[in-house]
C-alpha positions, 0 to 999 in steps of 0.5 A: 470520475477517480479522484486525483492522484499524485505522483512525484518522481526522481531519479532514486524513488517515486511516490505514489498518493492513493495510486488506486483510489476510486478503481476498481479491483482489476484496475488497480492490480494491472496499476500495482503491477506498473509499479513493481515493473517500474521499481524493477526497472529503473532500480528506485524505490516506491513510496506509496501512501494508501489505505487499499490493504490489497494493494499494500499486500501486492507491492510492498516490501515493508509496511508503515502505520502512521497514526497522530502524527507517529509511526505506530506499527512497522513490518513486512506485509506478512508481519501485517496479516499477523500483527495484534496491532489493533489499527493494523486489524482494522486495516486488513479486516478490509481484505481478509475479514474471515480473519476477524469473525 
């Protein structure tokens, strides 16, 4: 089975924990999509903690690195897939490893 999840909710943000964890591709796009749908919707904002670089690249409006407890690298999604923040690299070579040869 998945493994949990979590999601807390008010009226001005959700926050989504590892909202695609254990799913697979198509699965998690169709839950990447309830997302924005939701965002747009209710007008809110949504916090996601993950490490599924495709979804980051579906949903977000910017993008945070925390790395020991600090925020090492900041951006929008497209500012991500050209970083030479080397933890950056490292996450996006799980989407797009051509990038990388």
């Amino acid at each position: 089975p998945p493994r949990s999840t979590h999601c807390i909710s008010s009226a001005a943000s959700d926050v989504y924990k590892r909202q695609t964890s254990g799913l697979d591709p198509v699965t998690g796009s169709v839950i990447d999509k309830l997302i924005i749908s939701s965002v747009k919707t209710i007008g809110a904002s949504a916090i996601t903690i993950t490490h599924d670089m495709a979804s980051v690249s579906r949903i977000a409006d910017k993008v945070i690195l925390i790395d020991n407890k600090t925020v090492a690298w900041s951006g929008t999604p497209k500012e991500m897939m050209t970083s030479n923040n080397l933890r950056i690299k490292e996450f996006i070579k799980t989407i797009n490893p051509k990038l990388f040869a």
